[in-house]
Every structure is written in structure tokens, then in C-alpha cells.
C-alpha positions in Angstrom: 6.2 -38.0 -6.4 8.1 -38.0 -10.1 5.7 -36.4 -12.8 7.4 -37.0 -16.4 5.7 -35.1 -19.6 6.2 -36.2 -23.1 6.3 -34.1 -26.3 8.0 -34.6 -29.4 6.1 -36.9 -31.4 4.6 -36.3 -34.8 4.1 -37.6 -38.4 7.9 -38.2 -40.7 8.6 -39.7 -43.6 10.9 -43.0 -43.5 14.3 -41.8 -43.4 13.1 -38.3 -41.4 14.0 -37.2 -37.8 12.4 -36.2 -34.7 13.7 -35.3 -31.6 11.3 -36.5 -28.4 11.6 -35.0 -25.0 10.6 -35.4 -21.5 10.5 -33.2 -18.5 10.4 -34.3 -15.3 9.3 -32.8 -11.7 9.8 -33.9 -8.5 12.5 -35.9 -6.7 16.6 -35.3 -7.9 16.7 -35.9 -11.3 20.2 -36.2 -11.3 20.0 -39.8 -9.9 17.1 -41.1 -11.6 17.0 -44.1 -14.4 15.9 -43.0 -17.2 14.0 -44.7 -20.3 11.8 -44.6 -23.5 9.8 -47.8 -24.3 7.3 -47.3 -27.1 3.9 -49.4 -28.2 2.6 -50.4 -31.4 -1.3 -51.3 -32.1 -1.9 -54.4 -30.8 1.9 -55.0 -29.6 3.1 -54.8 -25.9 5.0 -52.1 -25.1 9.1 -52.5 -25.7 12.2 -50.8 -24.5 14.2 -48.4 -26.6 16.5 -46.6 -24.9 18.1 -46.4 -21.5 20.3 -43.9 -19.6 21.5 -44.1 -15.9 22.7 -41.6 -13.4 26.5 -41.1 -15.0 25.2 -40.9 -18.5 26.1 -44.5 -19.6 23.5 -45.0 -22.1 22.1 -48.5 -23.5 19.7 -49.8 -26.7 17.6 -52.1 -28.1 19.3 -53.4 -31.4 16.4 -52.2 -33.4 17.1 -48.6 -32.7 21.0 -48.7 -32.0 22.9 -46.4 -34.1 19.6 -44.2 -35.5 18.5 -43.1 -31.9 20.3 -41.3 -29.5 18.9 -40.9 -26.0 20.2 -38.2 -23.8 20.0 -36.3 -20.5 20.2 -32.5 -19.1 19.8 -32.4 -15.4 19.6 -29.0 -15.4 16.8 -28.9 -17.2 15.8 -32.4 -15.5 14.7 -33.5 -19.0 15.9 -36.6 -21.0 15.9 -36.5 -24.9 15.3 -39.1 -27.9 16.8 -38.4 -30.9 15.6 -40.7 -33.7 17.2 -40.6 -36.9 16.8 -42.6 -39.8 13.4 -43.3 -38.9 11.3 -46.3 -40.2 7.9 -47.1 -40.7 8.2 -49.8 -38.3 9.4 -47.1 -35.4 5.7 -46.2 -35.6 4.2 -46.2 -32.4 3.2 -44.1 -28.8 6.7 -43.6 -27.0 6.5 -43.4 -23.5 9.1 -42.0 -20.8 10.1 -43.7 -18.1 12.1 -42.9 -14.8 13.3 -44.6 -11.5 15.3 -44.1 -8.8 17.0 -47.4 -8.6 20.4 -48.1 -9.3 21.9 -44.9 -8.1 25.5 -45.4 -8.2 25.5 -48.7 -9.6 25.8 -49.7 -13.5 22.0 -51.4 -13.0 18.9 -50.2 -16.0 15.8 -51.5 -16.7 14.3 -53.3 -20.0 11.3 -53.7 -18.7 7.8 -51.8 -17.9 8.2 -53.5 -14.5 11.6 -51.9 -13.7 10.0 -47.9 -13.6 7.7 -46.4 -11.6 6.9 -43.7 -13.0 5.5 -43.0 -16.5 5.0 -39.7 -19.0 1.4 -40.1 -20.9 3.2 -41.1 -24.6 3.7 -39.3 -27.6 2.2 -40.9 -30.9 5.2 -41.1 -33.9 4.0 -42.3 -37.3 6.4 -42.8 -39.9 5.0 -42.8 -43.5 6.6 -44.8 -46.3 
């Protein structure tokens, strides 16, 4: 069983940084597919960020080139860097980890791709 903790999250101004992280336990992290999504009030939860087993990485266009997602198997904990941040980045941003797709190119963009889940971290952006 794959436990995945969030921490990270707090309250920026627009244009601020904050760095999100998630530990894992459980299972080889090395060969795990990892994600953050994030959820806005009253919006259904999106993807962000993606990073598979060799450390390709993948983004939605909202975030690509502000956030950087990132992974440290030694540590078995995968990283969100956000940069640049927005007031619309506001939201709870969730980890996400799977152990499809070892070996192969293959990510998920959606909830139903991961199995496993950290309990969020709420950002709010100010303007």
C-alpha cells in the first residue's frame, strides 16, 4: 500500500513562489507515476504536472513554464515548484502516484489514471 503526504502549501502574493512536496511510503518509488492535480471551489479537480519513472516530465499549458515538478527517489518524494504564481493557481493541490507505465513513455491526466492520493495542500494566491 502507497501512502503519499502533502506539505507545501500556503498563502503568496501573485507573482510569489512556493515550493510543494510529497513523501511517499510503501512500494518502489523509483517506478512509480507521479502527479499533482489541484481543485478550485466549486471546480473539478485538474491535472498540473506529471513525471514518470525516467524523469520525463509533462504539463498542463496553464502552468508550463512557472511550475516545475520534480523527483528524488532517494528521498521517495516528488516536488512542485511554482513560480510566477497567479491568483487563479489558487486552489488544494493534491499528489498523485501509480505504478503503471513502468518502462513505458505512458502518464496520466486524469483522477482516474492514480490510485493513490496525498490529502491536498490549500495555496491561495492574493492579488
Amino acid at each position: 500500500q502507497v501512502q503519499l503526504v502533502d506539505s507545501g502549501g500556503g498563502l503568496v502574493q501573485a507573482g510569489g513562489s512556493l515550493r510543494l512536496s510529497c513523501a511517499a511510503s510503501g512500494g518502489t518509488f523509483s517506478r512509480y507515476v507521479l502527479g499533482w492535480f489541484r481543485q478550485a471551489p466549486g471546480k473539478e479537480r485538474e491535472f498540473v504536472a506529471a513525471i514518470i519513472w525516467n524523469g520525463n516530465t509533462y504539463y498542463a499549458d496553464s502552468v508550463k513554464g512557472r511550475f516545475t515538478i520534480s523527483r528524488d527517489n532517494a528521498k521517495n518524494t516528488v516536488y512542485l515548484q511554482m513560480n510566477s504564481l497567479k491568483p487563479e493557481d489558487t486552489a488544494v493541490y493534491y499528489c498523485a502516484a501509480d505504478t503503471k507505465g513502468y518502462r513505458s513513455n505512458w502518464y496520466g491526466r486524469t483522477t482516474y489514471d492514480y490510485a493513490y492520493w496525498g490529502q491536498g495542500t490549500q495555496v491561495t494566491v492574493s492579488s
